[in-house]
Residue, then its C-alpha position, 0 to 999 in steps of 0.5 A: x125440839x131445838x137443842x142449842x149448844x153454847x159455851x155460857x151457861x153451861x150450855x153444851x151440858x145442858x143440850x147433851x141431857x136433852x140430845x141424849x134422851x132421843x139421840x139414836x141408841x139411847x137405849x143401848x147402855x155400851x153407847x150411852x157410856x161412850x156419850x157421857x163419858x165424851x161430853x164429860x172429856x169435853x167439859x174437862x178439856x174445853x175448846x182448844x187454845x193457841x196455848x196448845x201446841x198443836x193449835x198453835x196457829x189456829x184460833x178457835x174463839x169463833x167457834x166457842x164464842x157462837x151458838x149453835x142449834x142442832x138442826x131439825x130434819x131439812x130435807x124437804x128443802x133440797x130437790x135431786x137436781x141440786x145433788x147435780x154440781x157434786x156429783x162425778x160425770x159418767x161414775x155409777x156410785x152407791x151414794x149416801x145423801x145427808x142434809x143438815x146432818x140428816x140422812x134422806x133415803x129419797x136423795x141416796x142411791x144405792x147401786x149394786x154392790x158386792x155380796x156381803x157389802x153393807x152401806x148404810x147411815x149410821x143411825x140405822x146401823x146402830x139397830x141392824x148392825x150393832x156387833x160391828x159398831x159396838x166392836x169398832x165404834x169410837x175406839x180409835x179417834x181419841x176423843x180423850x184428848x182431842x176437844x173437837x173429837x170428844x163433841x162429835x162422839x157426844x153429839x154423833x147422830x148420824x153418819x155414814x157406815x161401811x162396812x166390806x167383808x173379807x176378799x172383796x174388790x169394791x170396784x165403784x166408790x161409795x160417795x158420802x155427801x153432807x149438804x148444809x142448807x141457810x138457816x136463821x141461826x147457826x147450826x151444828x152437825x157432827x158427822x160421824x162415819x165408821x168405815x170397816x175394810x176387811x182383809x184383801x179388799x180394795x176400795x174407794x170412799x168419798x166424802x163431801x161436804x158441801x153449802x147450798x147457801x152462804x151461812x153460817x155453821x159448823x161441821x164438826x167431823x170425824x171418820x174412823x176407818x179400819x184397813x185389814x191386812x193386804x187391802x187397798x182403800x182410797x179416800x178421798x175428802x172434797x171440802x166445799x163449805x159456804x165461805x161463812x162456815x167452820x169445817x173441822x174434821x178428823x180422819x183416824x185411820x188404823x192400818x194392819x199389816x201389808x196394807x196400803x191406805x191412799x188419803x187425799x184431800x182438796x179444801x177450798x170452802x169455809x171460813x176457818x177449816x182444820x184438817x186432822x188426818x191420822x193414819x197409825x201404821x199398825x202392821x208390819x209392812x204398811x204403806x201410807x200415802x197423804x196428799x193435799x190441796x188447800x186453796x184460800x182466799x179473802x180471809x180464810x183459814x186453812x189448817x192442816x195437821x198431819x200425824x202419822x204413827x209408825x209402830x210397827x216395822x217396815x212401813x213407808x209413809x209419804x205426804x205431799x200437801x201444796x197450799x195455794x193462798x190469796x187474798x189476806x187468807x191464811x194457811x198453816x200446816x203441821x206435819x208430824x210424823x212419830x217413829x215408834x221404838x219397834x218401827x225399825x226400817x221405816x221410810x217416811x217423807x214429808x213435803x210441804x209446798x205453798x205458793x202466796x199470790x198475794x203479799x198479804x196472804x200467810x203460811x205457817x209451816x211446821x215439819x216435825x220428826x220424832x223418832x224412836x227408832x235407830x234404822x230409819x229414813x226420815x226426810x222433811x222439807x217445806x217451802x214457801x214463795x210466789x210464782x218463780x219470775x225465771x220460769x215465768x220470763x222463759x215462758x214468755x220468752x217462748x212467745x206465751x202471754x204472761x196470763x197463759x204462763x201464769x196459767x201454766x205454773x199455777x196449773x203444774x202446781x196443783x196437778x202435783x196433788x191431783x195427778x196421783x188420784x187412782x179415780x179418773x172422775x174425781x180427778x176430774x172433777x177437783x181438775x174443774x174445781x181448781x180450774x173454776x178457782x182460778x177463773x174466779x180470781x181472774x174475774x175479780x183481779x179484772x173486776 
């Protein structure tokens, strides 16, 4: 049965009442509360508009002007040797694989992990492990207000689900890898992961998302993650979508006290790409580190929207995110960071670099404070150029070819973002990534 979603005819109404009857949990009262009550948000608030402050930049008609099937299970259509480009040389992960929204227990490994750790999709978690999910389960992504939100947690499926108990070190990330593959129509899927970290524990999660083809879709994504007090947990976010696709997610993260949340993200796919991080610095105590790299080309549209809450004392919050854009793309970074009355002696920094290789590329950039509190060290800052001509005459002057010093810029540029990632094989493999884009450049300025 093939569920199409559309803003004419009231058509997102009409799939939800079809979606929810075989939706997994549909017997499960609490979960069926959350749904409605999110497609009702959602028929209330509509797609966002540049009216709203915070899509300022970003024009959603695309997306609300299409419609969209939610696909059927796809799996047969991928073989294990096509996982190969997305996975992490010399790294033993236990790895959840879905297709088109689907999970496939075929394409997923599962490594050996501590005692007590429970890796699983989501649609199964919702039968083996419903105390947890009905506890944590949409009660920190604000789909009340936040359009995108409200439509996953009405349309949320499948997705994955982590769950590390009490003083454990997980010493291997957990890879989460989302591939879409070509259909005759555009597709809608809505990822949802819910990642639960417990007191004294450390971790890495990965999450992927990537096109076997160059089609047109939407991944509509939201992570909710808990961190527990004194624990340590990386995450890291690789977007690879097909040029053609909309890729939106939504990372809410809910920090305790003395804990210590690493977030970092490298978007190079997708047609139009918004990128929600959302850390609440809860516990006194915190820390919080935020970088990024988007890179863009032709006309791709890249946003990035950073809210970081301080509410409680002594907690320190970096962000770091550098744009590199081509082409007649386009690139947009809002960065707000919001210090609570009662989060005295907060430190909080925020940077905001881009470089434009072509004079048609475009960056807008909005570095934002909003502060409550009267002991506190806030910074801001944003630039915007093209490669620096002195430093690029001093190499040369060296006896380096004006490529090969191109190369070095551009390379000491992007490195910024990728040298403070803690898991050497993903470092290495968004090294490639960064590198095989530039290559491509090359090729097509040759070309």
């Amino acid at each position: 049965m093939s569920i199409t979603l559309s803003e004419k005819d009231n058509g997102y109404m009409e799939g939800f009442s079809r979606f929810e009857k075989t939706a997994p949990g549909s017997n499960l009262g609490w979960l069926k509360s959350i749904r409605e009550h999110a497609i009702t948000k959602f028929s209330e608030l509509g797609f966002p508009t540049p009216r709203d402050e915070d899509w300022r930049f970003t024009n959603v008609a695309p997306i609300a002007r299409s419609s969209f099937h939610i696909p059927l299970n796809g799996i047969d259509q991928v073989s294990a040797a096509d996982l190969t480009p997305f996975q992490f040389e010399g790294q033993q992960i236990s790895e959840l694989v879905f297709i088109n929204g689907h999970y496939s227990a075929e394409l997923s490994t599962h490594c050996t992990l501590p005692e007590g750790v429970i890796v699983l999709n989501l649609a199964e978690a919702i039968n083996s492990q419903e105390d947890i999910l009905k506890e944590n389960l949409a009660k920190y992504a604000d789909f009340e207000n936040e359009a995108f939100t409200a439509l996953n947690t009405a349309f949320m499926e499948d997705g994955g689900f982590i769950y590390i108990p009490k003083g454990t070190v997980v010493e291997e990330p957990i890879h989460l890898l989302y591939i879409s593959t070509a259909g005759d129509k555009p597709s809608i899927t809505n990822p949802r992961n819910l990642i639960i970290v417990e007191d004294n524990c450390e971790a890495n999660i990965i999450e992927q998302y990537v096109s076997l083809d160059e089609n047109i879709y939407l991944s509509n994504v939201v992570t909710e993650m808990v961190v527990g007090e004194n624990s340590s947990v990386g995450h890291y976010l690789i977007e690879l979508e097909s040029k053609k696709a909309f890729n939106i997610s939504t990372l809410r993260v809910q920090q305790a006290r003395s804990s210590n949340m690493r977030s970092y993200s490298v978007l190079l796919g997708g047609s139009l790409v918004r990128n929600n991080i959302h850390p609440v610095l809860a516990g006194e105590g915190c820390n919080s580190l935020i970088n990024g790299l988007y890179m863009s080309t032709h006309r791709q549209h890249m946003d990035n929207y950073m809210k970081i809450e301080h509410v409680s004392p002594h907690c320190d919050s970096r962000q770091l995110y550098n744009g590199v854009l081509d082409g007649r793309s386009r690139g947009v970074f809002h960065g707000r960071i919001i210090v609570h009355k009662d989060a005295q002696k907060t430190d909080a920094k925020q940077t905001n670099r881009n470089l434009l290789l072509s004079d048609y590329a475009q960056v807008d950039t909005k570095p934002q404070l909003e502060i409550y509190a009267d002991d506190v060290k806030c910074t801001h800052g944003a630039t915007i150029g093209q490669i620096d001509e002195n430093a690029l005459f001093y190499l040369r002057s060296r006896g380096i070819s004006k490529e090969a010093s191109r190369d070095i810029i551009l390379n000491a540029f992007t490195n910024e973002t990728l040298e403070s990632m803690t898991v050497d094989s993903v470092k290495k493999y968004c090294t490639n990534l960064v590198a095989d884009w530039f290559r491509q450049r090359e090729q097509t300025l040759k070309s």
